[in-house]
KOLKOL-159193 format. One record per residue: residue number from 1; residue in three letters; x, y, z of N, C-alpha, C, O in turn. Coordinates in steps of 0.1 Angstrom, whole numbers, padded with zeros to 4 digits. Example, Ala and Ser with C-alpha at 12.3 -4.5 7.8 and 13.67 -1.06 7.14 Angstrom:
BEGIN
R 1 ALA 0132 -0057 0078 0123 -0045 0078 0132 -0033 0078 0142 -0033 0085
R 2 SER 0128 -0022 0071 0137 -0011 0071 0129 0000 0079 0134 0011 0080
This chain:
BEGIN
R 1 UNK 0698 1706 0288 0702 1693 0284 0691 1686 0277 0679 1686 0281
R 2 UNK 0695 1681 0265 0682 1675 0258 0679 1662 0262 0685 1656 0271
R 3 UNK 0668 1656 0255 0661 1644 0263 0672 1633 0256 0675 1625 0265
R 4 UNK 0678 1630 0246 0686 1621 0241 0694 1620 0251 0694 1610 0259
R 5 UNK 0702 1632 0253 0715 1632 0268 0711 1628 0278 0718 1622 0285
R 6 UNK 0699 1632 0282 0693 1631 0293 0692 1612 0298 0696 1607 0309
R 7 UNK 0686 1607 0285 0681 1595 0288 0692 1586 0286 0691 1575 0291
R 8 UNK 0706 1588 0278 0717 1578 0279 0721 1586 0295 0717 1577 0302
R 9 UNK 0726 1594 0302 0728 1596 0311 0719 1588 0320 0726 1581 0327
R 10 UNK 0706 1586 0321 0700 1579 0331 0702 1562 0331 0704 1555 0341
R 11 UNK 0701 1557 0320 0707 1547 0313 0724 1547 0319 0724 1537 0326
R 12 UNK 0732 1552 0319 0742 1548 0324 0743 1546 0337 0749 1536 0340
R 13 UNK 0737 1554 0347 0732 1553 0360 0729 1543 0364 0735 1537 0372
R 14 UNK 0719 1539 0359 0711 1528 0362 0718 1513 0360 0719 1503 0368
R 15 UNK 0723 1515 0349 0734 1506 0345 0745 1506 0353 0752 1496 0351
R 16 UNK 0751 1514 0362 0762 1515 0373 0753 1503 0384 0755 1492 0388
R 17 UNK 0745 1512 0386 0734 1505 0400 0735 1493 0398 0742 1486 0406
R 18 UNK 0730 1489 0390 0728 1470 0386 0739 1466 0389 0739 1457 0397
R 19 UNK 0752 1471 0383 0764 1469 0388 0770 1466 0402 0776 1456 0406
R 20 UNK 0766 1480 0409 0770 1481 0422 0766 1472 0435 0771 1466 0444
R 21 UNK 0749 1475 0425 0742 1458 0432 0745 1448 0433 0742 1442 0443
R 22 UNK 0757 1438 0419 0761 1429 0424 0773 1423 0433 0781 1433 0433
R 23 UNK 0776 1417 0437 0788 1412 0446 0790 1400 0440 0798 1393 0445
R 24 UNK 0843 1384 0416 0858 1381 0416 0861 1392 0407 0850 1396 0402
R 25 UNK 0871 1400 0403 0875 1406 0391 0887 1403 0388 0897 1407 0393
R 26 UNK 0887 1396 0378 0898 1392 0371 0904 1405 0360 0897 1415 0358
R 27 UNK 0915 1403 0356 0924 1420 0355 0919 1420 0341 0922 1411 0333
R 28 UNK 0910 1433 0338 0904 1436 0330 0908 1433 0312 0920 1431 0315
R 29 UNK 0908 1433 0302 0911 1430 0293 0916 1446 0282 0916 1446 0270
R 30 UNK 0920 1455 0289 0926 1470 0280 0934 1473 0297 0929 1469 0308
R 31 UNK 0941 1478 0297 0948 1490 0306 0939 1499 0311 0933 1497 0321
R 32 UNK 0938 1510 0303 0927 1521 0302 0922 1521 0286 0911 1521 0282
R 33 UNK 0930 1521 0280 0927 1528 0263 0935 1513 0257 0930 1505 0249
R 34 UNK 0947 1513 0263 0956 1502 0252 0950 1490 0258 0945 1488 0269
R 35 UNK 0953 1478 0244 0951 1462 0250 0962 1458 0263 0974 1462 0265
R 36 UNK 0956 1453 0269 0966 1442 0280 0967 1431 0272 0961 1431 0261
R 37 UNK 0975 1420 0277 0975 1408 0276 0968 1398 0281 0969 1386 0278
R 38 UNK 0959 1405 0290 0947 1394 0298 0939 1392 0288 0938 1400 0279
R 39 UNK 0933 1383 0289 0921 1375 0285 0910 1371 0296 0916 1366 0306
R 40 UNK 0898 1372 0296 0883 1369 0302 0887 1353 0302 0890 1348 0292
R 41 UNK 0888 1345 0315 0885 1330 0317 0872 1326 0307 0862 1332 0303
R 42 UNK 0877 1314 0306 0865 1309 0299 0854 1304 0306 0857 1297 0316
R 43 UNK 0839 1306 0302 0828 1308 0306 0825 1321 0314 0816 1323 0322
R 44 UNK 0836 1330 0312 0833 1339 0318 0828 1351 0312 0830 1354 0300
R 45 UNK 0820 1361 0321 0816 1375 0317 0821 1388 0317 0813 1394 0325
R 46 UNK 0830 1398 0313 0832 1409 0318 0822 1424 0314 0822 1429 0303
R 47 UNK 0817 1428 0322 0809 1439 0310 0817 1453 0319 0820 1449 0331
R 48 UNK 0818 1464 0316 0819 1477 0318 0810 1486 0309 0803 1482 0299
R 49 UNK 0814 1502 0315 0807 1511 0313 0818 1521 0313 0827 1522 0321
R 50 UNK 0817 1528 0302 0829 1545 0300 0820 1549 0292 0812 1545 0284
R 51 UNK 0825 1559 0299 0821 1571 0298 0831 1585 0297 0836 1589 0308
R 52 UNK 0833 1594 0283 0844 1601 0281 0837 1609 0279 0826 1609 0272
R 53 UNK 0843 1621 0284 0839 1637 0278 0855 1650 0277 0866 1647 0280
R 54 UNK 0853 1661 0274 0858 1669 0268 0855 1677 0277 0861 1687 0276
R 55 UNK 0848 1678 0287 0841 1684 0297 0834 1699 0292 0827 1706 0299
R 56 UNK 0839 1703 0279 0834 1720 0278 0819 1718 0276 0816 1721 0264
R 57 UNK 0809 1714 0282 0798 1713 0284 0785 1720 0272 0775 1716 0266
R 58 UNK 0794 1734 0273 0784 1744 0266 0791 1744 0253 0784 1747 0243
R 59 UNK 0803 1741 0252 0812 1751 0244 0812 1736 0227 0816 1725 0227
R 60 UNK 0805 1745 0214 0806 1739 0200 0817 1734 0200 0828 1738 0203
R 61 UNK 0811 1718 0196 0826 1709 0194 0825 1701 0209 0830 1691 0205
R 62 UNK 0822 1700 0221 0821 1697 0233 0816 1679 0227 0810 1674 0217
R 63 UNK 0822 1675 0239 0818 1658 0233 0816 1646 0247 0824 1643 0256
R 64 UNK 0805 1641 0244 0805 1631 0257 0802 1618 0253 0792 1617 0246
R 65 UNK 0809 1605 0255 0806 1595 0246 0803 1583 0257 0807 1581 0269
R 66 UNK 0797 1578 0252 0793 1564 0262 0794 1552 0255 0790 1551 0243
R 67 UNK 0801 1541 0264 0802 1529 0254 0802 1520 0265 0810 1521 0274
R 68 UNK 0794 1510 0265 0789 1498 0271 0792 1492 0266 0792 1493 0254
R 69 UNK 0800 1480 0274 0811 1469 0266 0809 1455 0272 0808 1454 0285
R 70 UNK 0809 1445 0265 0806 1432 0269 0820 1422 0268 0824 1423 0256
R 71 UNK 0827 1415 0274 0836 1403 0268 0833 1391 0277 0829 1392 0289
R 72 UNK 0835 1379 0267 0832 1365 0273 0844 1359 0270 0851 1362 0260
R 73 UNK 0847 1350 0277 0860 1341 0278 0854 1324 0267 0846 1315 0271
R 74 UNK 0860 1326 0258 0856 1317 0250 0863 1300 0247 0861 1291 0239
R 75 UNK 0870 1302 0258 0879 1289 0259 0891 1291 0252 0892 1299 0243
R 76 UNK 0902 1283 0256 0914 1281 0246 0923 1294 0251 0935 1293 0249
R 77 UNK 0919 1305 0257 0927 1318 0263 0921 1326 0251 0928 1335 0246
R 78 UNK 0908 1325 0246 0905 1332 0236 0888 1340 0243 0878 1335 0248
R 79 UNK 0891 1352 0242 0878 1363 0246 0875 1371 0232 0883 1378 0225
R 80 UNK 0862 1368 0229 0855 1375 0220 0843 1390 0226 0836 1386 0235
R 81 UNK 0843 1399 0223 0836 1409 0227 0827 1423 0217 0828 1423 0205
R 82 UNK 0821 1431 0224 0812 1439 0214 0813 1452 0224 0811 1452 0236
R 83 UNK 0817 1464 0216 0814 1474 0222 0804 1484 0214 0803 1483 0202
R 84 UNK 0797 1491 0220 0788 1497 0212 0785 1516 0216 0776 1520 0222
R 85 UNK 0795 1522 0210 0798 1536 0212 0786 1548 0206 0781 1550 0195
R 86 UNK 0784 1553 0218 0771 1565 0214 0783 1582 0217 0792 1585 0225
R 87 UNK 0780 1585 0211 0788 1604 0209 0775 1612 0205 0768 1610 0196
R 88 UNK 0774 1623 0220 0771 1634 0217 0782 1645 0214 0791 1649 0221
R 89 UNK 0777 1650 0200 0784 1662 0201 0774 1675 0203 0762 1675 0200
R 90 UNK 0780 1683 0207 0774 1699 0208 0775 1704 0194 0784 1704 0186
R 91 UNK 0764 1707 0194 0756 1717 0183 0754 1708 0170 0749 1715 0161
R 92 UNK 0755 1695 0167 0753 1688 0160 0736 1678 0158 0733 1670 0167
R 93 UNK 0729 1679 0147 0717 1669 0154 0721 1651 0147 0714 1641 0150
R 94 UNK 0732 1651 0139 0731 1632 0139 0742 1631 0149 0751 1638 0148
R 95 UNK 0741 1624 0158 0752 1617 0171 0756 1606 0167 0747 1597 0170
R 96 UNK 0763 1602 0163 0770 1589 0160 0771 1579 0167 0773 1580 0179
R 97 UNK 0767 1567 0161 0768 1552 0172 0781 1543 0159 0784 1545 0147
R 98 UNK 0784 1535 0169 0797 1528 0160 0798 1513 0170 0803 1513 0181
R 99 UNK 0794 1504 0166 0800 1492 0170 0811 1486 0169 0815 1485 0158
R 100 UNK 0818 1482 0178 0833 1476 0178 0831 1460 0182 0834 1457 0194
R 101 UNK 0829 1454 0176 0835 1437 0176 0850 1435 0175 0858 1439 0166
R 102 UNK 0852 1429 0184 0866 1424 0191 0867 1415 0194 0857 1411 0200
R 103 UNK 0880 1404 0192 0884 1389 0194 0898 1393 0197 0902 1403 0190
R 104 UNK 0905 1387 0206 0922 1385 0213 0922 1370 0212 0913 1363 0207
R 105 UNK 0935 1367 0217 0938 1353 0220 0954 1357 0225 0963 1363 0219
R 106 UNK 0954 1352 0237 0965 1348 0250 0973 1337 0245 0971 1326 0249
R 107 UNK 0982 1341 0236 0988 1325 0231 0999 1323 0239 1003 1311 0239
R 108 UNK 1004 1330 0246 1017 1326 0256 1013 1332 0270 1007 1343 0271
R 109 UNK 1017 1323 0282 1014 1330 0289 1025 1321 0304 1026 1309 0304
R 110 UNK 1030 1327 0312 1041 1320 0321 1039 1324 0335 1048 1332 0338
R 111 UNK 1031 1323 0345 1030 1332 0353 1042 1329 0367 1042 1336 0378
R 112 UNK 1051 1316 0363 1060 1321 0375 1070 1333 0371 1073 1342 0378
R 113 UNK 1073 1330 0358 1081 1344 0349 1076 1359 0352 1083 1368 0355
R 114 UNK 1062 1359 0351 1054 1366 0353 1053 1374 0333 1051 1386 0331
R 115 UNK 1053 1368 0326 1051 1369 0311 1040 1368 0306 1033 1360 0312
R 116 UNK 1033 1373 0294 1024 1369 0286 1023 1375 0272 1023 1388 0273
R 117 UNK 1022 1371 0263 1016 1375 0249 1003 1372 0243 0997 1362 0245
R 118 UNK 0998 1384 0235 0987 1381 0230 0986 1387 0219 0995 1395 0217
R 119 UNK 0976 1387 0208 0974 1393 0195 0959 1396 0194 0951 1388 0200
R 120 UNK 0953 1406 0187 0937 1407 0185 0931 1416 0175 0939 1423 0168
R 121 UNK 0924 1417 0173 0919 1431 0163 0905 1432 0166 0898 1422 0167
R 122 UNK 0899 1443 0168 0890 1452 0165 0883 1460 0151 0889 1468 0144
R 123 UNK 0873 1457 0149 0866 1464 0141 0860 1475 0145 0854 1475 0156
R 124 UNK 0860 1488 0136 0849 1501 0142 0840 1503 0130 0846 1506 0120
R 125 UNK 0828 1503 0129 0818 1500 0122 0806 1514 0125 0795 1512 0131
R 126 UNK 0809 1524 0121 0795 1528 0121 0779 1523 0122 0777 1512 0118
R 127 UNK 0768 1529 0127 0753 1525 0120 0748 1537 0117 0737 1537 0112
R 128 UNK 0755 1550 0119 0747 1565 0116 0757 1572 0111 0768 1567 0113
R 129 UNK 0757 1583 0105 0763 1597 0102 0777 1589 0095 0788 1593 0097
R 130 UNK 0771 1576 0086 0781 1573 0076 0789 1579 0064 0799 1574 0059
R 131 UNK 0783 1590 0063 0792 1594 0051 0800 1605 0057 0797 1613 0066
R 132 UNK 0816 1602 0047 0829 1607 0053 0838 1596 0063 0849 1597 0067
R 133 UNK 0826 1586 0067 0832 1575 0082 0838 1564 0072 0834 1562 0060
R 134 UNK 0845 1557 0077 0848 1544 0068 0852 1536 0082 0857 1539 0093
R 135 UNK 0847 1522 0077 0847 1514 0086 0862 1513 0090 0869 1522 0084
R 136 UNK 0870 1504 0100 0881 1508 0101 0887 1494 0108 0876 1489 0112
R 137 UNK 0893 1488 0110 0902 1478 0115 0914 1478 0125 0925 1482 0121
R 138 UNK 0913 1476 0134 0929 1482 0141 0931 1463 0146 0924 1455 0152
R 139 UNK 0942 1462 0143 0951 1445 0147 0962 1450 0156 0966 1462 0157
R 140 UNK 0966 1441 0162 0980 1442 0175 0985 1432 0182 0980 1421 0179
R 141 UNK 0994 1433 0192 1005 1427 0194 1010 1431 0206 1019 1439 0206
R 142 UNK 1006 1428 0218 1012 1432 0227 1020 1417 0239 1015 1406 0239
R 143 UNK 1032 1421 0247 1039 1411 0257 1038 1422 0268 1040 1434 0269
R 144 UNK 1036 1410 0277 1037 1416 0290 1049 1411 0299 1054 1401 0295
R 145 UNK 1055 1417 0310 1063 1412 0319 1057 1419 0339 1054 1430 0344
R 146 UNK 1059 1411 0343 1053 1419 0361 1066 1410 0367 1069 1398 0367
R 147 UNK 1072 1427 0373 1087 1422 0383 1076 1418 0394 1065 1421 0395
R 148 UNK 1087 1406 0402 1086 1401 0415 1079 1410 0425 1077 1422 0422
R 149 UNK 1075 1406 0438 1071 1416 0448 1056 1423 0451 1050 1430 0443
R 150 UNK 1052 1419 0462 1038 1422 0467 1032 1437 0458 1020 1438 0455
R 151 UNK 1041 1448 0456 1038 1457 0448 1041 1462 0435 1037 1472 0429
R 152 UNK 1052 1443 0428 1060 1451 0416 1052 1451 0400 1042 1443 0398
R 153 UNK 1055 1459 0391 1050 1469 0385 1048 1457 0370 1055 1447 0367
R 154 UNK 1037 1462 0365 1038 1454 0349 1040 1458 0342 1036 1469 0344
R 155 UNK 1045 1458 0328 1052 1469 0322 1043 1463 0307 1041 1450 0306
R 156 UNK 1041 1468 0300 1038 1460 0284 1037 1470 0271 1036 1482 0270
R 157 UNK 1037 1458 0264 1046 1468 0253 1043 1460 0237 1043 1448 0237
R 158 UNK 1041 1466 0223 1039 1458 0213 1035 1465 0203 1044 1473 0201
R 159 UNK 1026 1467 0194 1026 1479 0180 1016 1475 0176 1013 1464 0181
R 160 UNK 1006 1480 0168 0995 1476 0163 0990 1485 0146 0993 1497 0143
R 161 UNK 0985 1479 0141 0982 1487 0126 0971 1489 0122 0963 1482 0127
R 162 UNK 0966 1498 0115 0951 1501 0107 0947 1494 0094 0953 1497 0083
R 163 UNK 0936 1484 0094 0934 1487 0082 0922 1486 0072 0915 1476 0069
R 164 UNK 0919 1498 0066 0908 1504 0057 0909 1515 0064 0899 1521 0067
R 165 UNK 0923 1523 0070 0921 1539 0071 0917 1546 0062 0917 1543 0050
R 166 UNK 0914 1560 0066 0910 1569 0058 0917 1579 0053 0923 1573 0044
R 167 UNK 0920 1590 0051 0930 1600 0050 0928 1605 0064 0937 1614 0066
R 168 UNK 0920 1604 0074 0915 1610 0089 0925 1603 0099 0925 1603 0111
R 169 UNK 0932 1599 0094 0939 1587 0103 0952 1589 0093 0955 1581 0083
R 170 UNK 0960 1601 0097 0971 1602 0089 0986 1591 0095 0997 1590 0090
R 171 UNK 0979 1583 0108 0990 1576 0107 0989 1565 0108 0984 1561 0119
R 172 UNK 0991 1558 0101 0985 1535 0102 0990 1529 0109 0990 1518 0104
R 173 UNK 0997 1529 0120 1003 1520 0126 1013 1527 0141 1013 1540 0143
R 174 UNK 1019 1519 0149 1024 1526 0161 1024 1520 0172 1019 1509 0174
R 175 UNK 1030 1526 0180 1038 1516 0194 1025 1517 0203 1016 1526 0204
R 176 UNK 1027 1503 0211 1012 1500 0223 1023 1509 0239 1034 1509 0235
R 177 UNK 1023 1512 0245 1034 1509 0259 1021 1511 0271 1012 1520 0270
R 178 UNK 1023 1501 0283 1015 1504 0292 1028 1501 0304 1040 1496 0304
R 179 UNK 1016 1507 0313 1028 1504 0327 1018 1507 0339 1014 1519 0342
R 180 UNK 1013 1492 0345 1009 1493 0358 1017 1493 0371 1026 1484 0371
R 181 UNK 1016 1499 0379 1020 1499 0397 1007 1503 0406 1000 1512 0407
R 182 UNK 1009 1490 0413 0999 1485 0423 1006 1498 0437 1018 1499 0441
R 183 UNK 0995 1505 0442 1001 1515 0453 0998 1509 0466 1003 1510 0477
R 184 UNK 0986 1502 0461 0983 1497 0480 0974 1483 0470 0970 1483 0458
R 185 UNK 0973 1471 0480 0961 1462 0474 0948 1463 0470 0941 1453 0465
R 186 UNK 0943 1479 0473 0931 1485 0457 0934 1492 0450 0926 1494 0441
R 187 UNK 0945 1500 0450 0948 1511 0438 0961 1504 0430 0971 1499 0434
R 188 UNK 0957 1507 0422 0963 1506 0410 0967 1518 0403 0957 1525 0401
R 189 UNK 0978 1524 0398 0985 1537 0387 0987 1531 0376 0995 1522 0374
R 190 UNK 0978 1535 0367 0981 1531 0352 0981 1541 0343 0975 1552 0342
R 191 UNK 0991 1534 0333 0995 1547 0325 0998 1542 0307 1007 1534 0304
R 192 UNK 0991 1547 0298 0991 1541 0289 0991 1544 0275 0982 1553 0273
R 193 UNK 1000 1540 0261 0998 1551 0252 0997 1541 0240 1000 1529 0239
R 194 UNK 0991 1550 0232 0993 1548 0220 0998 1558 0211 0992 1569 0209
R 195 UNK 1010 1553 0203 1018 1567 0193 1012 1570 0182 1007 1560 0176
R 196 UNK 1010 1579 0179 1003 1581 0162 0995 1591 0162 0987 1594 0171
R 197 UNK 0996 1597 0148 0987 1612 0146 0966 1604 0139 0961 1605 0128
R 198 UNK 0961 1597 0150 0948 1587 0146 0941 1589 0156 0946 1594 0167
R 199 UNK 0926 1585 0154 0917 1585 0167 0923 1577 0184 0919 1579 0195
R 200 UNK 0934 1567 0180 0941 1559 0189 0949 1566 0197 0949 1563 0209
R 201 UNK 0959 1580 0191 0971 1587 0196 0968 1591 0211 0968 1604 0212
R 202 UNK 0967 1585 0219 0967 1596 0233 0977 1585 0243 0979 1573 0241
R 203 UNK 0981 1595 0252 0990 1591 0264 0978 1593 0274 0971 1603 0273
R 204 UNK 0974 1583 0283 0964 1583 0292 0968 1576 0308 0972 1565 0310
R 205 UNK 0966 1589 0320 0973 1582 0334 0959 1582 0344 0953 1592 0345
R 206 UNK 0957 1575 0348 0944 1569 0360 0949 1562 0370 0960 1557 0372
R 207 UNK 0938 1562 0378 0940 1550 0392 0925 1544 0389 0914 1549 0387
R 208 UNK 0932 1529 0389 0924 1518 0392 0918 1514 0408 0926 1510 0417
R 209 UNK 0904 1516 0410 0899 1514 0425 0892 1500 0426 0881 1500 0419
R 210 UNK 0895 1489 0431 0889 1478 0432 0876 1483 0443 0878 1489 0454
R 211 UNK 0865 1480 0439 0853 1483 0450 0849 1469 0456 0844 1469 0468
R 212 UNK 0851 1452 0447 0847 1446 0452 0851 1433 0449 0852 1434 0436
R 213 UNK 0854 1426 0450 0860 1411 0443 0858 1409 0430 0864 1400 0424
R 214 UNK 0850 1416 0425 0844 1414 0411 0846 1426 0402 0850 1425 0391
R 215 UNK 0842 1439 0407 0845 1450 0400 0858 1462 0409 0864 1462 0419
R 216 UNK 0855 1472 0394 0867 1481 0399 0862 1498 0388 0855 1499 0378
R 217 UNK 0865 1504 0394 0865 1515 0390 0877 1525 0387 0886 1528 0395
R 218 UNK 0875 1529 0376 0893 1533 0369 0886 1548 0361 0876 1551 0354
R 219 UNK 0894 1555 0367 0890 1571 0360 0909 1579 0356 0920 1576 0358
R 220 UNK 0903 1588 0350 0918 1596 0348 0916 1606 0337 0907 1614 0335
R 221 UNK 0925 1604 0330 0928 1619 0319 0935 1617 0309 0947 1620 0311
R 222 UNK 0932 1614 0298 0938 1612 0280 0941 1630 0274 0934 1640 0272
R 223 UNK 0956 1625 0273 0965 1635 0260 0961 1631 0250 0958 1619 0250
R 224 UNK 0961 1640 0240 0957 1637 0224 0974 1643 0221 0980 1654 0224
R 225 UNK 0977 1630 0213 0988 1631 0208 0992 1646 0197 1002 1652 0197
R 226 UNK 0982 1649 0191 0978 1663 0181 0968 1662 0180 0960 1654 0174
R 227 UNK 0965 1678 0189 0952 1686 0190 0944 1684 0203 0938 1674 0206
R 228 UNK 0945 1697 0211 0942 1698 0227 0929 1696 0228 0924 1693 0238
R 229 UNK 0919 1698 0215 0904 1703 0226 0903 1684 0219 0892 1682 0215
R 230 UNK 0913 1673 0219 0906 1661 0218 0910 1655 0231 0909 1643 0231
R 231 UNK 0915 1661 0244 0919 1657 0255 0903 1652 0262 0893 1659 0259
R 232 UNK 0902 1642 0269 0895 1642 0276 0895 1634 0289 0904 1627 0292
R 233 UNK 0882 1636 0298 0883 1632 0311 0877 1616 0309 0870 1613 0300
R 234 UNK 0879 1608 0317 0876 1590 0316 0869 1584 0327 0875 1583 0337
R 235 UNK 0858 1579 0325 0855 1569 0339 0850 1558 0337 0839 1557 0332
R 236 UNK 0858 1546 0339 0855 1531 0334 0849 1527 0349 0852 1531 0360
R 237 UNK 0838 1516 0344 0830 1509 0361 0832 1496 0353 0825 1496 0343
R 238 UNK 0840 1486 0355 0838 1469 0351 0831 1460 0362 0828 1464 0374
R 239 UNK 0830 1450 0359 0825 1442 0364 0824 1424 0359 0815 1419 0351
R 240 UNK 0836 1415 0367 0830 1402 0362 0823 1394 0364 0820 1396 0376
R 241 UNK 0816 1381 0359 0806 1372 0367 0809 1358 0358 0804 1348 0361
């Protein structure tokens, strides 16, 4: 293991710790991979940690990515955020970092209904191993609905588009669908996709583990819509304050 892997690995650790160290969590702002409808309260903090790999450890082409993510609740039902994505690949020596700035806004929202709408976009922005990368844009549209009942399920659903794709991204646009079910009052089953032959395309199913009033821990397993060795394993740790 080299010292680069070595030291974002310790770095994420340590970064859990600080986490685990502290002692509300409000329902995170993505599913697993797709947007939710939530938005971060205003004055508030959400940060997580994912962490994705391909798990073939040894095997050329093997991939482990880490992305440390911040959102603040900006007032008005509006959360602005920054993610900032490190990829090791195997056998390669530039590893790519890519920043993602992101803004949503919660414009509808009903909670005896149990309803909500929102819209947002993301930016993916390279700072290394730019050539061939083009910056990229993804916008969307998702509504939510949660049936009645101490366990009933939320379902959401909406389309979202690219824009400044590349030819790498043979498809621009495509359906959001998520679907949570609460199994007991800390697990959560989530399951979530995005359609399209693009870095976005995977069906992804996890359990959500609440550890504490504030945070939660969600792991699982993303399908790549086309092409198996882009499947990978997932472990998100959030945390709000």
């Amino acid at each position: 293991m080299n010292i680069w892997k070595k030291g974002l690995i310790l770095s994420a650790v340590a970064f859990l710790g600080c986490l685990l160290g502290s002692s509300t969590l409000n329902a995170q702002t993505t599913l697993m991979n797709v947007p939710s409808t939530d938005v971060v309260a205003a004055k508030k903090v959400y940060v997580e940690m994912d962490f994705l790999t391909n798990y073939a450890w040894q095997r050329q082409g093997s991939f482990q990515n880490y992305i440390p993510r911040a959102v603040v609740g900006v007032g008005r039902n509006v959360e602005a955020g920054v993610n900032v994505s490190f990829t090791h690949i195997s056998g390669e020596s530039a590893q790519p970092i890519e920043v993602q700035p992101n803004l949503k806004w919660n414009f509808y929202s009903n909670e005896s209904k149990g309803t909500a709408a929102s819209v947002g976009c993301v930016l993916y922005t390279p700072l290394n191993h730019r050539t061939g990368t083009n910056t990229l844009g993804q916008c969307y549209a998702v509504a939510s609905k949660r049936l009645s009942g101490k366990y009933g399920p939320r379902f959401t659903g909406g389309g979202y588009g690219l824009i400044g794709a590349g030819s790498a991204e043979k498809t621009k646009g495509g359906a959001i669908v998520g679907y949570e079910q609460p199994l007991t009052e800390k697990i959560l089953l989530i399951l979530d996709w995005f359609s399209g032959d693009n870095r976005f395309g995977y069906v992804s199913s996890g359990l959500s583990f609440t550890t504490s009033q504030r945070s939660a821990l969600t792991t699982g397993y993303s399908f790549a819509n086309h092409g198996r060795g882009k499947n990978s394993l997932f472990a998100y740790y959030g945390l709000q304050f």
